[in-house]
C-alpha positions, 0 to 999 in steps of 0.5 A: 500500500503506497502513502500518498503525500499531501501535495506540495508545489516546491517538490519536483515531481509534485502534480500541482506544479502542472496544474499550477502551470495551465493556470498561470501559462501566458494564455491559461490566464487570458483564457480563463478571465476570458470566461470569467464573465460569460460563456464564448465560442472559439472565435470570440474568445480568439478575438477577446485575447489579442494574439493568440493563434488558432492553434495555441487557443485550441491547445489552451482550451483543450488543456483546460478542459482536461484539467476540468476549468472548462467546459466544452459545449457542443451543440449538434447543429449545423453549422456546428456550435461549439460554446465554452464556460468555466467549470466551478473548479475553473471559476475558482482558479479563474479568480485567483489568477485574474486577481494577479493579472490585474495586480500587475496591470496596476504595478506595471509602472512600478516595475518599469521603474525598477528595471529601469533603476537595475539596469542604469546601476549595472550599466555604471 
């Protein structure tokens, strides 16, 4: 009988170190604050999130989904329609991370500031 760990991100081989990396990857984050306020269908979340390619957003959500913080909707109809929301579980983690993104749009100048502090001292 194996005893399993109580799960702990500062370990190497820890579980939540993937999970912790679909939620905070450059497009998990714009994706799941995308969703935080309404369901959206492919091409209006590739147009709410500036940059992102078909093939990337299309991994993104089915990373998401498979982790259980999206949910996909396929409606048989033709043309297809095919809608994505949060799951509970999403919703949560979507607040969590969009809470730090809108941290950092609130800082962004403080940081400029100290890059530009740090580079002009390693320049002297």
């Amino acid at each position: 009988m194996s005893v399993r760990m109580k799960p702990d991100v500062n370990e190497a081989m820890c579980p939540s170190r993937i999970v912790l990396e679909h939620v905070t990857s450059r497009w998990g984050v714009l994706v799941l604050a995308a969703l935080l306020g309404q369901s959206h269908r492919f091409s209006e979340l590739r147009r709410a999130i500036g940059g992102v390619s078909e093939k990337m957003l299309a991994q993104t959500l089915q990373t998401l989904e498979r982790d259980g913080f999206v949910h996909r909707d396929a409606k048989p109809v033709i043309p297809p329609r095919v809608d994505y929301s949060l799951t509970p579980l999403g919703r949560e983690a979507a607040e969590q991370v969009w809470a730090l993104a809108r941290w950092s749009e609130r800082h962004v100048a403080d940081v400029e500031r100290a890059r530009t502090a740090y580079d002009e001292a390693r320049a002297s």
